[in-house]
KEKE-3310 file (N, C-alpha, C; in steps of 0.2 Angstrom, whole numbers, plus 5000, padded with zeros to 4 digits):
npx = (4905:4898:4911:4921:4928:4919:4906:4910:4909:4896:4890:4896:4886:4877:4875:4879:4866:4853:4851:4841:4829:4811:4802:4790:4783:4785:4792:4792:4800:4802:4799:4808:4820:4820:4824:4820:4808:4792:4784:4775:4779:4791:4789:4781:4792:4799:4792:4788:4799:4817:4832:4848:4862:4877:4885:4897:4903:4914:4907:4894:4883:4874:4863:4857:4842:4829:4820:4829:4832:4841:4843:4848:4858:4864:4873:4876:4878:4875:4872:4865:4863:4853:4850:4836:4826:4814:4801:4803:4815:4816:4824:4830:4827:4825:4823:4818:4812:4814:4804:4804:4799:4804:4801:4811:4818:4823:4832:4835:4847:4845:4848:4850:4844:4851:4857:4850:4837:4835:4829:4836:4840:4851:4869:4881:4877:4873:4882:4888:4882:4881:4894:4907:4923:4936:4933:4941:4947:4946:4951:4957:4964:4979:4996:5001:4987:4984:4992:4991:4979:4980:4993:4986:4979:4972:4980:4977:4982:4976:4960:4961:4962:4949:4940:4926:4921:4935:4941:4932:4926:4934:4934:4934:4940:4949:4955:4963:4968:4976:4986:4992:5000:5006:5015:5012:5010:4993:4991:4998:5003:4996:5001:5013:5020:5030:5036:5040:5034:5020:5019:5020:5011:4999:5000:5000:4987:4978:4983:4978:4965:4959:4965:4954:4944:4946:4947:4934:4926:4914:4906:4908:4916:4928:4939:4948:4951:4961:4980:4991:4998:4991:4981:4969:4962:4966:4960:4957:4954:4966:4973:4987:5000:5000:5014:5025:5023:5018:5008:4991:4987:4976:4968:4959:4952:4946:4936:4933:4940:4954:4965:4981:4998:5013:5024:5025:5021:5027:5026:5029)
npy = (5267:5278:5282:5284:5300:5304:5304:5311:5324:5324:5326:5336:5345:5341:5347:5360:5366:5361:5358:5363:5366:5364:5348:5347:5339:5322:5311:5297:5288:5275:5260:5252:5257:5257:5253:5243:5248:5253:5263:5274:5273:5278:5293:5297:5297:5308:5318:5336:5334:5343:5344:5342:5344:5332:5318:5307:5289:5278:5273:5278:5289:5301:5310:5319:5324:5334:5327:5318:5310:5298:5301:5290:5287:5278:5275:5268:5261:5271:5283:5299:5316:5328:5348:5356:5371:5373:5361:5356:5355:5341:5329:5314:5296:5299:5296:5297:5310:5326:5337:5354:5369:5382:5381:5373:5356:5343:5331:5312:5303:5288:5278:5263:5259:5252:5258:5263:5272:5274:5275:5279:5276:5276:5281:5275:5264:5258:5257:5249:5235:5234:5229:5238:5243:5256:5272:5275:5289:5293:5302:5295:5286:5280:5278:5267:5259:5258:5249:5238:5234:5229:5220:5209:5206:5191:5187:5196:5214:5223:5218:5219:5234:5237:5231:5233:5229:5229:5241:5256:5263:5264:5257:5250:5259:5271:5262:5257:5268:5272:5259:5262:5273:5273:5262:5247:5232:5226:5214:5210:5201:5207:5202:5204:5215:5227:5237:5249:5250:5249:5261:5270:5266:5267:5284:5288:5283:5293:5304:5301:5301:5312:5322:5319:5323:5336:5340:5338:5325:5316:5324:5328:5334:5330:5320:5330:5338:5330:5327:5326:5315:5304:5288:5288:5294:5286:5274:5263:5249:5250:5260:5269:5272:5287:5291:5281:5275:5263:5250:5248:5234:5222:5214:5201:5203:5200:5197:5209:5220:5223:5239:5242:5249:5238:5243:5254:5246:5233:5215:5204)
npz = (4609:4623:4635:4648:4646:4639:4647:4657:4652:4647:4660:4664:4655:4659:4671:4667:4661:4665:4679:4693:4688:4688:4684:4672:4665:4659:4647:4639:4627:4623:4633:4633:4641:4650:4668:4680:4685:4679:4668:4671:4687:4683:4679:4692:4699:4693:4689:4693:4701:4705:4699:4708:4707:4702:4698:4693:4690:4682:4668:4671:4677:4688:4694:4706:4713:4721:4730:4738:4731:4717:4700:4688:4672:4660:4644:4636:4621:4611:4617:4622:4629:4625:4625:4623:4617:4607:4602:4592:4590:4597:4597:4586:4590:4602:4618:4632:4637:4645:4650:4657:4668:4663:4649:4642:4636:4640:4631:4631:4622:4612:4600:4598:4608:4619:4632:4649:4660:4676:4692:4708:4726:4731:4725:4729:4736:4721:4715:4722:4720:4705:4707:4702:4699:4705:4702:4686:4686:4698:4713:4722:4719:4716:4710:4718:4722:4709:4705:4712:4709:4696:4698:4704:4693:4680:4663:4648:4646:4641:4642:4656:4658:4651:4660:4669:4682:4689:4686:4684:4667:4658:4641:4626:4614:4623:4629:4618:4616:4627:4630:4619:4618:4630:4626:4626:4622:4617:4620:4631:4644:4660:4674:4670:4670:4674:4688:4685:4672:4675:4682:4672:4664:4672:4674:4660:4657:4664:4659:4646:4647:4652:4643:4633:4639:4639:4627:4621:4622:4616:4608:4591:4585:4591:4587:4577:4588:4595:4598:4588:4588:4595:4591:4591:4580:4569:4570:4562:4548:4535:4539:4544:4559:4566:4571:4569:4555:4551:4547:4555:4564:4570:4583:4593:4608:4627:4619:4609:4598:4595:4592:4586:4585:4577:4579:4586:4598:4600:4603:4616)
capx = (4901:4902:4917:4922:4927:4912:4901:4910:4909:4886:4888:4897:4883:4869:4875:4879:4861:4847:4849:4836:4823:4808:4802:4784:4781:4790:4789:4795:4798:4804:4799:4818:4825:4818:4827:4819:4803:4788:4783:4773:4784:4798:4785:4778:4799:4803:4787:4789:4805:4821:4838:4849:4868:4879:4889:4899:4906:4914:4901:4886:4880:4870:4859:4851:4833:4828:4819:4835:4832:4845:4840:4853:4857:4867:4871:4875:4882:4875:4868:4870:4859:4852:4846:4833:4818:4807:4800:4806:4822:4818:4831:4826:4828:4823:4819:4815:4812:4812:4799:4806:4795:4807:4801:4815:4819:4830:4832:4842:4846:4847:4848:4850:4842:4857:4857:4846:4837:4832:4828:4837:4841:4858:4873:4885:4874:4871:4890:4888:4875:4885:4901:4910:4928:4936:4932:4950:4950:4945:4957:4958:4967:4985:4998:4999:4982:4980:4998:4988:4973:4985:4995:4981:4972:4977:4976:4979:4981:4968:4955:4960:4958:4941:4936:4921:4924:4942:4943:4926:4926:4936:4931:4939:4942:4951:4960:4969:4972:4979:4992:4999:5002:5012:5021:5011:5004:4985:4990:5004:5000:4994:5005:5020:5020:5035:5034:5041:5027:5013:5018:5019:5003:4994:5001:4998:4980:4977:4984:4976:4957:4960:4965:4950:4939:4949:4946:4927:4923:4907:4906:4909:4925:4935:4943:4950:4955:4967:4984:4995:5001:4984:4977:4962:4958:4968:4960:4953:4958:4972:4976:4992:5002:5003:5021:5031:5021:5018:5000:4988:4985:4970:4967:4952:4954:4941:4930:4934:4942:4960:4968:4989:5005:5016:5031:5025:5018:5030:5024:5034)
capy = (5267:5281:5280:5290:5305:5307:5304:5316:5328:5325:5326:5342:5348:5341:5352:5371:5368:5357:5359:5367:5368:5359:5346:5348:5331:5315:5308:5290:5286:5268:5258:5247:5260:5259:5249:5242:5252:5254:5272:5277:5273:5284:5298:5299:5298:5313:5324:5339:5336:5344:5341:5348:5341:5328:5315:5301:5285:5276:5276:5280:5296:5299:5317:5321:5325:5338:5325:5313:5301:5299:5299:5286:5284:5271:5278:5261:5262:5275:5287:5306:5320:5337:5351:5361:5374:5372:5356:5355:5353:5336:5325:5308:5291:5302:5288:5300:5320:5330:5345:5359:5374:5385:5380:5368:5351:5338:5321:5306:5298:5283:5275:5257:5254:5248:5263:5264:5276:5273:5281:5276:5279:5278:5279:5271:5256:5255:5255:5239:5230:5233:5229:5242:5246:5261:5276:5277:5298:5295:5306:5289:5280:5283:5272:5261:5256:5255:5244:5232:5232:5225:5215:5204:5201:5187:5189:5203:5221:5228:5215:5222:5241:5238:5228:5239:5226:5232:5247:5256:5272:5263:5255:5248:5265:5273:5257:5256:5275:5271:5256:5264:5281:5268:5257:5241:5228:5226:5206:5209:5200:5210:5202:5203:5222:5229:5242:5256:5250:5251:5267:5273:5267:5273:5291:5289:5283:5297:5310:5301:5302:5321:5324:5318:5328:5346:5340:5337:5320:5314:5327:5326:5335:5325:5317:5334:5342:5327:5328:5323:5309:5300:5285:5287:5297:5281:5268:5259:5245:5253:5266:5270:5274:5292:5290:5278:5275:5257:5248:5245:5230:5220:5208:5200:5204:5200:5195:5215:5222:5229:5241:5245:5248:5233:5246:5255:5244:5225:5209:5204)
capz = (4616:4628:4639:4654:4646:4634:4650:4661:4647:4649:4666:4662:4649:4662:4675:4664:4656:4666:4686:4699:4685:4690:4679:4671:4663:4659:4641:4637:4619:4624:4638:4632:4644:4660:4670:4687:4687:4675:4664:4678:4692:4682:4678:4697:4703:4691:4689:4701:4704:4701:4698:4709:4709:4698:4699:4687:4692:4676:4663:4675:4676:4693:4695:4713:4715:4727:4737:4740:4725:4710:4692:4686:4665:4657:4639:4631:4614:4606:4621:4623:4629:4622:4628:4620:4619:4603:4601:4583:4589:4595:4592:4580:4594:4609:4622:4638:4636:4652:4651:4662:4668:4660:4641:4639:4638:4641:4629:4634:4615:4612:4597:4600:4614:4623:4638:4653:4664:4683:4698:4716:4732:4734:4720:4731:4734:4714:4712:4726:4716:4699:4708:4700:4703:4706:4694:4681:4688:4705:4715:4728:4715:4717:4707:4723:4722:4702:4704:4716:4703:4690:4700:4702:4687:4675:4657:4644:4649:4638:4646:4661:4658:4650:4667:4675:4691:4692:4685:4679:4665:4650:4635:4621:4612:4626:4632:4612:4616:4633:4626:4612:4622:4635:4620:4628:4616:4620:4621:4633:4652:4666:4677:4669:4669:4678:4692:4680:4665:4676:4685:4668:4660:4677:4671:4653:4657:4666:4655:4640:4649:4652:4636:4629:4644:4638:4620:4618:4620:4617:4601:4583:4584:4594:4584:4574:4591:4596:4597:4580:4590:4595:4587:4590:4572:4564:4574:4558:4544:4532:4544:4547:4566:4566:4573:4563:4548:4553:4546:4560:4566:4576:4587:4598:4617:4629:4613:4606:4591:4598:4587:4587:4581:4579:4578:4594:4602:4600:4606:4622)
cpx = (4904:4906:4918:4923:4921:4906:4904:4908:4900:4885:4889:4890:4876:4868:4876:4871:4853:4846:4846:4831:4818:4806:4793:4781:4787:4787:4793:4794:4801:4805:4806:4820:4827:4820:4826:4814:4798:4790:4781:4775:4791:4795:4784:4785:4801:4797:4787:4793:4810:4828:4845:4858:4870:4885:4892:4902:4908:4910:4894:4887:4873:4867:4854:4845:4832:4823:4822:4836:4838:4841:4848:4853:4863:4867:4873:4879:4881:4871:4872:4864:4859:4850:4843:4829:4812:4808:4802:4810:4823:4820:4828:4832:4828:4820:4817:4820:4810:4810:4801:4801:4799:4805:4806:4814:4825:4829:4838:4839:4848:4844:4847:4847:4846:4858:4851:4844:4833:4831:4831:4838:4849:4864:4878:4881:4873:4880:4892:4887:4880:4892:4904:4917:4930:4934:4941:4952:4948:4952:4958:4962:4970:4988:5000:4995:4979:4986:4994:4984:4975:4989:4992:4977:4977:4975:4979:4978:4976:4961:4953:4957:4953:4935:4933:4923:4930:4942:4936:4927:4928:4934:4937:4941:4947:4957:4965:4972:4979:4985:4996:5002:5006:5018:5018:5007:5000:4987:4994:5002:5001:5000:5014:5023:5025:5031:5034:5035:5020:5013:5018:5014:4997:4994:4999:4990:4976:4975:4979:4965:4953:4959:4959:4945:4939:4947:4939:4923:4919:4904:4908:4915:4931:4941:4948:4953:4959:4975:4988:4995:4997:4982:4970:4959:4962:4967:4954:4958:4962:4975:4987:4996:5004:5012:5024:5028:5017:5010:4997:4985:4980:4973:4962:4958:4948:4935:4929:4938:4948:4963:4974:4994:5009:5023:5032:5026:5022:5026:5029:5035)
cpy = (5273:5280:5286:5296:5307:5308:5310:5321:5329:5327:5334:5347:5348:5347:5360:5371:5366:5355:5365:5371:5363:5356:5345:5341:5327:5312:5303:5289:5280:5266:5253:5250:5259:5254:5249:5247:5254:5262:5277:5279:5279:5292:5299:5300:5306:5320:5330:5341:5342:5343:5345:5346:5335:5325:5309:5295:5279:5277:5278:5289:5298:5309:5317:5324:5329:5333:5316:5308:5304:5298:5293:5284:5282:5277:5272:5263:5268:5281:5294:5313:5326:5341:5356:5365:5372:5363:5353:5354:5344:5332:5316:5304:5294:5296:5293:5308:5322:5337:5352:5365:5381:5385:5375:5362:5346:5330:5317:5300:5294:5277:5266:5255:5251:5253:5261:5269:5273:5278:5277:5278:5282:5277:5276:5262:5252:5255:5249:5234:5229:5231:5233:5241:5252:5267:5278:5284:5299:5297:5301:5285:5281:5276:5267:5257:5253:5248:5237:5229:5227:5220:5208:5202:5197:5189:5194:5208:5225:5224:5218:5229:5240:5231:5231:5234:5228:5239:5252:5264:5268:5258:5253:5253:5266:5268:5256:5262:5276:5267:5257:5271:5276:5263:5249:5239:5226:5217:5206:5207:5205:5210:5202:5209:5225:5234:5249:5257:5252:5258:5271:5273:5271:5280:5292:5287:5288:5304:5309:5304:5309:5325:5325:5323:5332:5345:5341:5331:5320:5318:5324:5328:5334:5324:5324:5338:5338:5329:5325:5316:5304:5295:5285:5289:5290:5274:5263:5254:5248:5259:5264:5272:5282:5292:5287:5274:5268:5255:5246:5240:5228:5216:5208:5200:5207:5201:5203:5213:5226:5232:5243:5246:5240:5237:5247:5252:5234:5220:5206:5197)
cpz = (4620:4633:4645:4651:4644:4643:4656:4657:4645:4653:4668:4658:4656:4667:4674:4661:4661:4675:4688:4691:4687:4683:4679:4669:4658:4654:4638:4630:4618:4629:4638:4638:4651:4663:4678:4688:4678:4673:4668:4684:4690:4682:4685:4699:4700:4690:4695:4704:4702:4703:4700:4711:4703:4701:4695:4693:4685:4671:4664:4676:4682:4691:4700:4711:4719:4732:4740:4735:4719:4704:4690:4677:4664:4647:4635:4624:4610:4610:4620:4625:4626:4627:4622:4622:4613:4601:4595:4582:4594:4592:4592:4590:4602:4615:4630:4635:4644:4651:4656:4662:4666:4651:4639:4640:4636:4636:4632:4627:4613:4606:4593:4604:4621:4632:4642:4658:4670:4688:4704:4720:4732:4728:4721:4731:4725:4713:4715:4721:4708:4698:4703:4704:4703:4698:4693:4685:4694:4707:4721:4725:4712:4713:4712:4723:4717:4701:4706:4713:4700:4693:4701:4699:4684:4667:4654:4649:4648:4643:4651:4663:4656:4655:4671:4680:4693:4692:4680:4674:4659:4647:4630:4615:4617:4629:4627:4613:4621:4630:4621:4613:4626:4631:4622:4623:4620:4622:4627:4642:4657:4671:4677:4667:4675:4681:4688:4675:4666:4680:4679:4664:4666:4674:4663:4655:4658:4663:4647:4640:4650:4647:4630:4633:4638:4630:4617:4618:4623:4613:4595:4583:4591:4592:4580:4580:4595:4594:4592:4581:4593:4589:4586:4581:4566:4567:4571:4552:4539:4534:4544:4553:4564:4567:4569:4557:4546:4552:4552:4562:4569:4577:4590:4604:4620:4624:4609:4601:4595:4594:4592:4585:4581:4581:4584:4600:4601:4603:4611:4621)
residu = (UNK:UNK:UNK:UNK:UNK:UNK:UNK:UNK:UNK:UNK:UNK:UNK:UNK:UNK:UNK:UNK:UNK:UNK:UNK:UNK:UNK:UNK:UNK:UNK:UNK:UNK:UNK:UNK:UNK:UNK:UNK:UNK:UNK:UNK:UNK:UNK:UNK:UNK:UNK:UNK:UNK:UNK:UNK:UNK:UNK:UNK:UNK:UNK:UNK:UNK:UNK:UNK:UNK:UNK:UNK:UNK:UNK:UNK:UNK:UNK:UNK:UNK:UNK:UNK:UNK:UNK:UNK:UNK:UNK:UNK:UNK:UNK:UNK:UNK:UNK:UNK:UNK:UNK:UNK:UNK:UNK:UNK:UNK:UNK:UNK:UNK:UNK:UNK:UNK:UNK:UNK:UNK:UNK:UNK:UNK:UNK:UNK:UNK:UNK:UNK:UNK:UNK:UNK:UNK:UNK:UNK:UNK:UNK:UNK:UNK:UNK:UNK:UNK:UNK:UNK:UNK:UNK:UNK:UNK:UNK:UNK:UNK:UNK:UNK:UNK:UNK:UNK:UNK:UNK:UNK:UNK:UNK:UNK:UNK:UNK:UNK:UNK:UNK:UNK:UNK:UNK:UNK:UNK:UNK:UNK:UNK:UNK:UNK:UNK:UNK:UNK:UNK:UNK:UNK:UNK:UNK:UNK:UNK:UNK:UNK:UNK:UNK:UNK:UNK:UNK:UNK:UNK:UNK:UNK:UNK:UNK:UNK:UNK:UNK:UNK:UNK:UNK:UNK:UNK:UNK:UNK:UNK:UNK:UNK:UNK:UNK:UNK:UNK:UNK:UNK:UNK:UNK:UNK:UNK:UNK:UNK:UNK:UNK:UNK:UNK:UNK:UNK:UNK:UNK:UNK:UNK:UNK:UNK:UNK:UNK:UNK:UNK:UNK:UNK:UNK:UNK:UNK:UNK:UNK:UNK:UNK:UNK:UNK:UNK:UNK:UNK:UNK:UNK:UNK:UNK:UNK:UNK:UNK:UNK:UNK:UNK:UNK:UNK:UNK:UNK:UNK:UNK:UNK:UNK:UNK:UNK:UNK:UNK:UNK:UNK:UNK:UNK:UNK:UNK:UNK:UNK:UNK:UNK:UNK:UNK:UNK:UNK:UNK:UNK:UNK:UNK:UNK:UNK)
# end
């Protein structure tokens, strides 16, 4: 599923390729997607318009309108956009193409159906409505304030990180990446996380969400421009911990698949 960086790293692509062109017509190849507003409704919001600014907030992905409305997508499990010119370069599971009066067009892909596209007024309000918590790379959310987060949740720490009401942007990818970069087992209680552990997962989370930006997430070659020392490219069944050679375990947490070192990563 896309995850904060993959989606900063759209939001990134939507903004070098697909702003201040207007949009000529609006082509639904699955009404699954539409969320809070028929085909028509989406078609009259986006016809005309264009697209003129970007913004993320964990896994959301907002895009201004020149006459004050958001386009809002959801990219679900298997979302991602393209951009292209000839139509031959439509790409298979296309669920909304945006036609530009430049020859180009925009798809939003989505393979399972699990993502969503809307139109709104406001992107703070839709962070209301979804209760969201803060986004992981907001620059308002200091280790004081991520301490506080954690202080009060109960429960495992992975839970925790992939708690869009706490904390919105990670995923159960990025949260194994996060605990085996910090040495925390994914089972390890929230609040039993010293001051030092969590001022140190703060900084590795940080460092780890980054790392994936400057790398490519949300491509194919991710995984090959990680650093050695990353699980992510070993974050399957008879895998081995790049580090200490150690077989990689699982676990369920919050009804997920955790993957981690037992060497690295001990049980407390």
């Amino acid at each position: 599923m896309p995850e904060l960086p993959d989606v900063e790293n759209y939001k990134r692509y939507l903004s070098a390729t697909a702003l201040h062109k207007r949009i000529e017509n609006v082509n639904i190849g699955s009404t699954k997607v539409l969320r809070g507003m028929s085909s028509r409704g989406l078609r009259s919001a986006l016809r005309g318009r264009s697209m003129e600014r970007t913004r993320r907030h964990g896994k959301h992905l907002f895009a201004a309108l020149d006459d004050g409305m958001w386009l809002a997508l959801h990219f679900g499990m298997t979302g991602r956009l393209v951009y292209f010119k000839s139509l031959d370069g439509d790409p298979e599971h296309d669920r909304l193409r945006l036609d530009f009066d430049n020859g180009y067009h925009l798809a939003f892909v989505n393979q399972r159906l699990f993502g969503s596209v809307g139109v709104i007024a406001n992107p703070e309000a839709f962070i209301r409505s979804e209760k969201l918590g803060p986004d992981a790379l907001d620059a308002s959310l200091d280790q004081v304030a991520f301490k506080r987060l954690m202080r009060g949740r109960t429960g495992g720490i992975k839970s925790a990180l992939t708690d869009q009401t706490l904390l919105a942007g990670i995923g159960n990818i990025y949260s194994d990446e996060i605990l085996f970069q910090a040495g925390l087992h994914p089972g390890a209680l929230a609040q039993s996380l010293t001051e030092k552990e969590l001022g140190a997962l703060f900084r590795t989370m940080r460092r780890v969400l980054k790392a994936a930006i400057e790398r490519g997430a949300g491509s194919e070659e991710l995984v090959d421009r990680l650093p050695a020392n990353y699980l992510l490219p070993h974050r399957q069944k008879g895998e081995t911990c790049p580090r200490c050679k150690t077989r990689i375990n699982t676990l369920k947490a919050a009804g997920r698949t955790a993957y981690f070192c037992p060497g690295c990563q001990p049980k407390r």
